[in-house]
Every structure is written in structure tokens, then in C-alpha cells.
Backbone as CSV, one residue per row, in Angstrom:
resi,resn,N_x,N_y,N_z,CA_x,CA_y,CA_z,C_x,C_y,C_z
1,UNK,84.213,126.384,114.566,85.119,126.135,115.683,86.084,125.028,115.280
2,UNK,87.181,125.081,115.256,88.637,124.236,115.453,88.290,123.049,116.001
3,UNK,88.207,121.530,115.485,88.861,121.041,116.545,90.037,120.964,117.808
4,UNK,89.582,121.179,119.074,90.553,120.894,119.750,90.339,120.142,121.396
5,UNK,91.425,120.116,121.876,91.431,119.185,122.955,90.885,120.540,123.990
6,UNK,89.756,120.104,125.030,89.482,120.534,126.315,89.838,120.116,127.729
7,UNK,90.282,120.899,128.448,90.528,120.197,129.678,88.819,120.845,130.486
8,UNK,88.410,119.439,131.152,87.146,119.700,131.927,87.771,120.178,133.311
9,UNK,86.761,121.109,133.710,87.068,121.814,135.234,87.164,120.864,136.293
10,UNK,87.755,119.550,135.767,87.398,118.211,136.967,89.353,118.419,136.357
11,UNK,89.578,118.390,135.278,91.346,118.310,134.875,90.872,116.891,134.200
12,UNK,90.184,116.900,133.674,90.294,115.561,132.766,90.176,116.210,130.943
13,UNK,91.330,115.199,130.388,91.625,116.084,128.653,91.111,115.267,128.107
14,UNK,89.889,115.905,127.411,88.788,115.591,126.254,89.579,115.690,124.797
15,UNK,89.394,115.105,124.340,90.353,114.414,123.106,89.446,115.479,121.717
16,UNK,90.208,115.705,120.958,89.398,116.903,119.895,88.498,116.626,118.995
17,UNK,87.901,115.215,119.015,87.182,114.802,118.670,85.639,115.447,119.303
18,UNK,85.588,115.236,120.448,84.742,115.773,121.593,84.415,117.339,120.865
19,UNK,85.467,118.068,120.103,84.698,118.956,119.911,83.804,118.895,118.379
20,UNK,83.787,117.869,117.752,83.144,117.647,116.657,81.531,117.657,116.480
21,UNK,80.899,117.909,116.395,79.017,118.163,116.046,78.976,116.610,115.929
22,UNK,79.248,115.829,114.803,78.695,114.529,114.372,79.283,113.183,115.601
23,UNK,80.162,113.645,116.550,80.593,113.135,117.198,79.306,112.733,118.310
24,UNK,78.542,112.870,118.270,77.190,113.146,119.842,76.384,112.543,118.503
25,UNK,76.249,112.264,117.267,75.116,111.531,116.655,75.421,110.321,116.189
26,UNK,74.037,109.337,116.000,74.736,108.362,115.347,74.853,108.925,113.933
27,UNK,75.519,107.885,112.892,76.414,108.413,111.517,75.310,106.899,110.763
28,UNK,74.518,107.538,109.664,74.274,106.430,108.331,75.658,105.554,108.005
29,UNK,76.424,105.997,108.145,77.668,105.423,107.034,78.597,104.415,108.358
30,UNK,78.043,102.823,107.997,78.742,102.154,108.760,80.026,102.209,109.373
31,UNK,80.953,102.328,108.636,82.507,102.691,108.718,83.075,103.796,109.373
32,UNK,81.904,105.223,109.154,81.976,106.234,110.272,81.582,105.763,111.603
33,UNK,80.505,105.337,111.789,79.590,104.980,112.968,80.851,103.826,113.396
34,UNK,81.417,103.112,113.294,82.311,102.283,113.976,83.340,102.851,114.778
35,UNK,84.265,103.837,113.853,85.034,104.459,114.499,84.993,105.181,115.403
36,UNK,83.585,106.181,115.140,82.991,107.118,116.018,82.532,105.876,117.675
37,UNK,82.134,105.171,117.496,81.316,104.055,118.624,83.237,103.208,119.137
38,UNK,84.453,103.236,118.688,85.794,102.996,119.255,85.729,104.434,119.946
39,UNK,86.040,105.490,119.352,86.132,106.624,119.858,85.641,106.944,121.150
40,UNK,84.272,106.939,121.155,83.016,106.913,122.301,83.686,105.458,123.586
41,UNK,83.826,104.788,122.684,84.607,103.590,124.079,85.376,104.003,124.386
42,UNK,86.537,104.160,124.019,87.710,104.655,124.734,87.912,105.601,125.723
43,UNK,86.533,106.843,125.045,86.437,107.992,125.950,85.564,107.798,127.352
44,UNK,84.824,106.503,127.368,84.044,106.478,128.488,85.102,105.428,129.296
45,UNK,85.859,104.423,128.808,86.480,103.802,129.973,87.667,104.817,130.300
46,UNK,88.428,105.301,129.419,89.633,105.996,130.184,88.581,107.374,131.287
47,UNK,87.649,107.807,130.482,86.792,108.686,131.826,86.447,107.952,132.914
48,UNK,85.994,106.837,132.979,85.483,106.198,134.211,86.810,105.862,135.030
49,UNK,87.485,104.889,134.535,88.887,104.695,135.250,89.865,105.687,135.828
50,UNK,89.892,107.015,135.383,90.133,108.097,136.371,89.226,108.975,136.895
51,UNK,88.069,108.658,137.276,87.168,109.171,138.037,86.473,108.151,138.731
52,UNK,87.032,107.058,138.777,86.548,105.580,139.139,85.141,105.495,139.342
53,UNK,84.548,105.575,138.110,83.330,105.110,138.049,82.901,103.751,137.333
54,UNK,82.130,103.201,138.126,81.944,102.348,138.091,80.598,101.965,136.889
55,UNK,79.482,102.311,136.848,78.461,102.332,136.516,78.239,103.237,135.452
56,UNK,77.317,103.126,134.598,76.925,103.908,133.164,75.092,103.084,132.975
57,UNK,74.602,104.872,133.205,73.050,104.442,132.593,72.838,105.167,131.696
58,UNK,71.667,104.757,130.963,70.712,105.404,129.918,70.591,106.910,130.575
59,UNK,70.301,106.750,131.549,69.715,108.161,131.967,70.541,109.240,132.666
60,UNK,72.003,108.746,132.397,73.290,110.109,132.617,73.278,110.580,131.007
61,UNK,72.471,110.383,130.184,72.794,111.075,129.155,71.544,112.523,129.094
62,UNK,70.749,111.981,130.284,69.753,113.052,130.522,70.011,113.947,131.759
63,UNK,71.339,113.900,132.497,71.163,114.256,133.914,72.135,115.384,134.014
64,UNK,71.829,116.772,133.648,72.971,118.045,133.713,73.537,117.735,135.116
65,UNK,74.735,117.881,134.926,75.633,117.967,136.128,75.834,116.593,137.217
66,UNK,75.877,115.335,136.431,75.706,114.099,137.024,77.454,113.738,136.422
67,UNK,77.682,112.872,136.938,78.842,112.032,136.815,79.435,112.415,135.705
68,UNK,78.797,111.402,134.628,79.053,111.628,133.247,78.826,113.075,132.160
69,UNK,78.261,113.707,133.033,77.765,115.523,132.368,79.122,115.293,131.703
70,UNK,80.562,115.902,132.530,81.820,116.512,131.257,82.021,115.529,129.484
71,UNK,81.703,114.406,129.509,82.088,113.693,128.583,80.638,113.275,127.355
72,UNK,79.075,113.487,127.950,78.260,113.231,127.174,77.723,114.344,126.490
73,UNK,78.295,115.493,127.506,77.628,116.697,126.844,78.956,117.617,126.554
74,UNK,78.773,118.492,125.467,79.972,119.876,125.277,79.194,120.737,124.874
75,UNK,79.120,122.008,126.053,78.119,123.306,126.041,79.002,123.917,125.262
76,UNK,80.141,123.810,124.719,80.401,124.685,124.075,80.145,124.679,122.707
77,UNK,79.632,123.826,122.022,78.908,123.214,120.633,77.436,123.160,120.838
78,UNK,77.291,123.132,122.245,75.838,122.763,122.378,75.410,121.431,121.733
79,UNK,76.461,120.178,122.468,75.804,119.140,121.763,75.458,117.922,122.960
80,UNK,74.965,117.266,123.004,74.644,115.877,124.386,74.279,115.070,123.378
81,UNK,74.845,113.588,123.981,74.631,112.469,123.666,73.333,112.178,123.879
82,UNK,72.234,111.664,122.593,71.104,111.271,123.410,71.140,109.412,123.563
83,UNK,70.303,109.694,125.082,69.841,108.163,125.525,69.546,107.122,124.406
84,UNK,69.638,107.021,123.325,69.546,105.944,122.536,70.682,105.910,121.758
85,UNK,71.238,106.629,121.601,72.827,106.821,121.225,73.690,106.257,122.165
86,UNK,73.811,106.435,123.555,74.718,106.211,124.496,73.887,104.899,124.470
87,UNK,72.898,104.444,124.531,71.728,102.549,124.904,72.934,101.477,123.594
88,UNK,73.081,102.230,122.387,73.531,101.641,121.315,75.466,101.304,122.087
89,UNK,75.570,102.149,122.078,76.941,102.411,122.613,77.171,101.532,124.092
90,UNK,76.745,101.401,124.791,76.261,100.437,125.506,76.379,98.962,125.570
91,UNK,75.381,98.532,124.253,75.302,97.725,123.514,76.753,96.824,123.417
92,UNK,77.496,98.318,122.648,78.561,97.655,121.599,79.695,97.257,122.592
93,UNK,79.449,97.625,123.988,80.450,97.967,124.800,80.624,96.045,125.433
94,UNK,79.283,95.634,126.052,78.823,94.818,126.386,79.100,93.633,125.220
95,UNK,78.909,94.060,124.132,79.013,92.960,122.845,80.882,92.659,122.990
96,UNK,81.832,93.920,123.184,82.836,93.293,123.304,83.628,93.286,124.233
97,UNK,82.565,92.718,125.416,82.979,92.084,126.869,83.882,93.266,127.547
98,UNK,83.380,94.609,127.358,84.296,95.779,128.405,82.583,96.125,129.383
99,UNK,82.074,95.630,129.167,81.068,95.881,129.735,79.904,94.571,130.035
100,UNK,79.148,94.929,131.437,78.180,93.856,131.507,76.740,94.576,131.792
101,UNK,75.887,94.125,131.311,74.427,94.655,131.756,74.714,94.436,133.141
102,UNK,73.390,95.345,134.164,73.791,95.199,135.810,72.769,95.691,135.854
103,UNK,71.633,95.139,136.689,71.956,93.768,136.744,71.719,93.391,135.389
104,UNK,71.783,91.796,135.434,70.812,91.244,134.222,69.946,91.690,133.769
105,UNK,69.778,90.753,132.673,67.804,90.683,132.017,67.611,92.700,131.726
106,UNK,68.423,93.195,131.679,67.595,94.873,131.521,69.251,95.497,130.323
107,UNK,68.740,96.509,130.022,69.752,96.985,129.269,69.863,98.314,129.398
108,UNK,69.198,99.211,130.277,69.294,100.482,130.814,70.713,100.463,131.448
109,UNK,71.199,99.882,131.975,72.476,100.184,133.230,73.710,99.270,132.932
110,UNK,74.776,99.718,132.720,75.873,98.296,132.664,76.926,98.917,133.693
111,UNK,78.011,97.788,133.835,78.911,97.757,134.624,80.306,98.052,133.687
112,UNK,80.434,98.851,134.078,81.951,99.125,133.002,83.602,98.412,133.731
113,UNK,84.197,97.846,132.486,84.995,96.978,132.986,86.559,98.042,132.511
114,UNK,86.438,99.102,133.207,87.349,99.669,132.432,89.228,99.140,133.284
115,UNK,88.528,98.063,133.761,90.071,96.946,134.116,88.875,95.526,134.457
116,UNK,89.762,94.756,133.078,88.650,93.770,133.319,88.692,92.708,134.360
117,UNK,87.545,91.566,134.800,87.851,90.802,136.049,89.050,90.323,136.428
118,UNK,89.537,89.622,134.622,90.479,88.815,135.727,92.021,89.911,136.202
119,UNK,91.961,91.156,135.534,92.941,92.312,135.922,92.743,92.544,137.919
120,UNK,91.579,92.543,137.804,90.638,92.747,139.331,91.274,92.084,140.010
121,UNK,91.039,90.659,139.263,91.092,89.302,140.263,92.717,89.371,140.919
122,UNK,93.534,90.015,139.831,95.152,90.438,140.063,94.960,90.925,141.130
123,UNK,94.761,92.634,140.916,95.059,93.206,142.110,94.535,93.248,143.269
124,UNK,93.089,92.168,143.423,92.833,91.854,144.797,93.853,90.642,145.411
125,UNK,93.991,89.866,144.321,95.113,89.031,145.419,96.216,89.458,145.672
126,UNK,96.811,90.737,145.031,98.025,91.500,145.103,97.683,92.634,146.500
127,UNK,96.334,92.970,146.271,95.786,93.752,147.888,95.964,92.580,149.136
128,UNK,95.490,91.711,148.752,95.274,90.458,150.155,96.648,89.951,150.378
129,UNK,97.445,89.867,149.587,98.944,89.528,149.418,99.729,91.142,150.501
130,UNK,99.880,91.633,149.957,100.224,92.889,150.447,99.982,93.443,152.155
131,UNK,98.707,93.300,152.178,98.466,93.757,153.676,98.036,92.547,154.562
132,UNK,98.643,91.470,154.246,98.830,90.315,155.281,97.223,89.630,155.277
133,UNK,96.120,89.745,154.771,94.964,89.131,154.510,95.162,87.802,153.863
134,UNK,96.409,86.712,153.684,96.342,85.712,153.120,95.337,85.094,154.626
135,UNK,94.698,83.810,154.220,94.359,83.113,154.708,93.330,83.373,156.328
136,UNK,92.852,84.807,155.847,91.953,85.945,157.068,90.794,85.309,156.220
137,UNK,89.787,85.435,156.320,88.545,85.720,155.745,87.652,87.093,156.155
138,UNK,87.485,87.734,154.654,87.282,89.111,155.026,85.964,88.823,154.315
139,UNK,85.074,90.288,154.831,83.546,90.385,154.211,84.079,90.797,152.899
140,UNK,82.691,90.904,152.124,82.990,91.858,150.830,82.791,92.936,151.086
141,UNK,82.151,93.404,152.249,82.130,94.747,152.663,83.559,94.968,153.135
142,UNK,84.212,94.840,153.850,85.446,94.896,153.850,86.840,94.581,153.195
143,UNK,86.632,94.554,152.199,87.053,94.584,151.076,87.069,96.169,150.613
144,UNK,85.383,95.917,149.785,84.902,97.465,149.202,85.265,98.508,149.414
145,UNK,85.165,98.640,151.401,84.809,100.026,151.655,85.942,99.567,153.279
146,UNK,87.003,99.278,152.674,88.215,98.876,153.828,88.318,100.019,154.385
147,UNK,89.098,100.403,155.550,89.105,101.937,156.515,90.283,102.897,155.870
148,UNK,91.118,102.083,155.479,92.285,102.470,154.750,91.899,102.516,152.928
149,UNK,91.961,104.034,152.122,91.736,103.776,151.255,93.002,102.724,150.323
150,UNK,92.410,101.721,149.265,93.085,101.301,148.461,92.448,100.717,147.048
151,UNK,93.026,100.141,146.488,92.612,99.935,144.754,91.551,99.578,144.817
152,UNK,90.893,98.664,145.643,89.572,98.071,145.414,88.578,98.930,146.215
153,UNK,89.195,100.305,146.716,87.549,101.337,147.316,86.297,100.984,146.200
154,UNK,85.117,101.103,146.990,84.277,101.235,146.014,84.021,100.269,144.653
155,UNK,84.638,99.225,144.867,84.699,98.498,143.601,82.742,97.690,144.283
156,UNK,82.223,97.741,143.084,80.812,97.195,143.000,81.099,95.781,143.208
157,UNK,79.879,95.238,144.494,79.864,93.609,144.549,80.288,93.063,143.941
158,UNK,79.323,93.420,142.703,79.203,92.012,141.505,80.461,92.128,140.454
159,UNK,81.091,92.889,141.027,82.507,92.952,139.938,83.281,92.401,141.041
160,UNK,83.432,92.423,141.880,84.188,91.842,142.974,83.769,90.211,143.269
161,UNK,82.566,90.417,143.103,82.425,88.586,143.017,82.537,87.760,141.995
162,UNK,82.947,88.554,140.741,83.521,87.476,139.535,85.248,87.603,139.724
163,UNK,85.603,89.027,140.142,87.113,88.878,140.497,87.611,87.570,141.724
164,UNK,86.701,87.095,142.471,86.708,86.027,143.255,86.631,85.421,142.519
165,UNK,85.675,85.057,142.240,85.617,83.502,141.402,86.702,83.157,140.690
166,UNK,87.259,84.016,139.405,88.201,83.698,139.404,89.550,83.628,139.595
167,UNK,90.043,84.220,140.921,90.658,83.804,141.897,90.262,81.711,142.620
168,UNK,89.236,81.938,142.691,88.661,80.556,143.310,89.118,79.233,142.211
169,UNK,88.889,79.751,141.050,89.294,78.877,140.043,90.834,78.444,139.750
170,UNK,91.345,79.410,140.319,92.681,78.621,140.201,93.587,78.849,141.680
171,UNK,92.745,78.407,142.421,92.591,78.323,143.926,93.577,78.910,144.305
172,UNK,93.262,80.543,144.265,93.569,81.457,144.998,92.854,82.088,145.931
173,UNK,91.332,81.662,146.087,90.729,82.086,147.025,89.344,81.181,147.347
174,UNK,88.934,81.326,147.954,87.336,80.713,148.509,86.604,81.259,149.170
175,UNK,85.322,81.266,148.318,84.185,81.900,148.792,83.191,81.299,150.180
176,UNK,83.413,82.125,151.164,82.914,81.363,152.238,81.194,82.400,152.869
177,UNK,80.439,81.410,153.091,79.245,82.080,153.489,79.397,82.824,155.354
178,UNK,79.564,83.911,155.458,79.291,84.465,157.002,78.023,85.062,157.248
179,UNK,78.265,85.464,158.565,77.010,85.770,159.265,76.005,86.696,158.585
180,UNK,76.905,87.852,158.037,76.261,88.851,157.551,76.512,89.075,156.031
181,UNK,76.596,87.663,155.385,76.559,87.948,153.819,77.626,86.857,153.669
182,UNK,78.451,87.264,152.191,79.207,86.807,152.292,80.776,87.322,152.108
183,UNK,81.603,86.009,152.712,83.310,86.631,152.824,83.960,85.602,151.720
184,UNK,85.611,85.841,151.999,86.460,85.356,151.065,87.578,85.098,152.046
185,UNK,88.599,83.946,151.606,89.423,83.607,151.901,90.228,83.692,150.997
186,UNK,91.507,84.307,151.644,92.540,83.892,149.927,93.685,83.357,150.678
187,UNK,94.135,82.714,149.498,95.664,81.900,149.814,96.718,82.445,148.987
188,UNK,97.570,81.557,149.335,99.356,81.866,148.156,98.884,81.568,147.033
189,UNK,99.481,81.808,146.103,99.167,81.887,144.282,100.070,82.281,143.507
């Protein structure tokens, strides 16, 4: 079979690499295995960032028809990434800060930074800027999962609470404790 580019039945274009056999293994030969493990990054943040996913485990490399199915597996080679392949990959992702373990202390699950905090930290004060939230104090639930969809739907807590912080650090915002968890204040910046 040809390398070539696939479009997945979601409309997302798999790069022709994807159709390669050695592409889904790891490679003996350092210099392959590097490129192949850039390759593999690129393809999981530009996949997550237009399917806005947030999260990547060990165990979407075992899960037919889960999130990540179009990009770990290609039935048409008959090949899937296995769970210690994608754990390594993981790894390398986390080693160069596009990724964080999530939680801590474990290495099954990370947080993919496929726009990193302080990018976040932008477009939440560019959201709070925008729809008149300067100087409101909003939950982080309202934030997340606002009524009106916008950039930060669905964005995970704990990526949202380092995009605060540093906002807070160069006092654009403050973290304030409320009733039911906690909120944020933001200012001019």
C-alpha cells in the first residue's frame, strides 16, 4: 500500500505517515524513533486541538471507537498503537512541557497542552475582556461550562487554574475563595 493521506469519517486529514506499518511501533534506531515520537506529537496535539480534547490515557490505545480510535489505530493496515508505546510517547510529551501528568504522582493520564497555559491565560483574559467580566467574579464552573458556547467550553479545572495563576502573576486576575468552590476576578492588563 502507497503511502497516503486519509481523511477520517470525523473530516480530520491523517498525514501519510499514518499509513506506514513502523509508524504504530517503537523503532531500535534512535534517530528513527525521534522523528517517528515528533511525528506522533504533532499528530496528537493538532488531533486534540480540533476535536478539543483535552485528556490522553494509556488506555485509549485499548478502547475501539473511543476518542482517540481515528489517530491510534488504522484498520486499514491493521495497525494500533500499543499502551506502552503511546505511555513512552506520553512521556516525551510531558518531558517537553506540551503535556502534564493529571493528576500527579501517576503516569497513566496527562493533560495535553495543545495551546499552552500561558496562550490560555491570553485568551481567558481576552474572554473576560470581551464579554464585560472585568472586575465580576465568576466560578470556574462558569467559566468552563458558560451558557453561551466560547473558547474556554470545557477547558479542564486544572488547566484553567494555572491559566489563572498566571494571569494573577502579573495581576491580571485573583483567585478568590466562594461559596461553592472557587472563583476569579480579573482586571485591565
Amino acid at each position: 500500500m502507497a503511502l497516503s493521506t486519509h481523511t477520517t469519517p470525523s473530516g480530520f486529514l491523517l498525514p501519510s505517515i499514518h499509513s506506514a506499518p513502523p509508524f504504530f511501533t517503537e523503532q531500535p534506531n534512535q534517530n528513527t524513533q525521534a522523528h517517528l515520537t515528533e511525528q506522533w506529537i504533532r499528530l496528537i496535539l493538532t488531533y486534540a486541538r480540533q476535536k478539543r480534547l483535552f485528556v490522553l490515557r494509556v488506555e485509549d490505545a485499548e478502547v475501539p471507537g473511543g476518542d482517540w480510535d481515528e489517530i491510534l489505530r488504522n484498520e486499514r493496515i491493521n495497525r494500533r498503537i500499543l499502551p506502552s508505546y503511546l505511555s513512552s510517547l506520553m512521556a516525551s510529551m510531558v518531558a517537553k512541557n506540551l503535556a502534564v501528568y493529571e493528576p500527579s504522582k501517576q503516569t497513566r493520564a496527562t493533560l495535553l497542552y495543545w495551546r499552552l497555559p500561558e496562550e490560555w491565560a491570553d485568551v481567558l483574559h481576552a474572554w473576560a475582556t470581551a464579554t464585560g467580566q472585568l472586575n465580576t467574579i465568576l466560578t470556574f464552573y462558569e467559566i468552563s461550562d458558560p451558557p453561551i458556547p466560547s473558547p474556554l467550553s470545557g477547558i479542564p479545572i486544572p488547566l484553567l487554574r494555572r491559566a489563572i495563576t498566571i494571569l494573577s502573576r502579573s495581576n491580571r486576575a485573583q483567585i478568590i475563595g466562594v461559596a461553592d468552590g472557587e472563583g476569579v476576578r480579573f482586571f485591565t492588563g
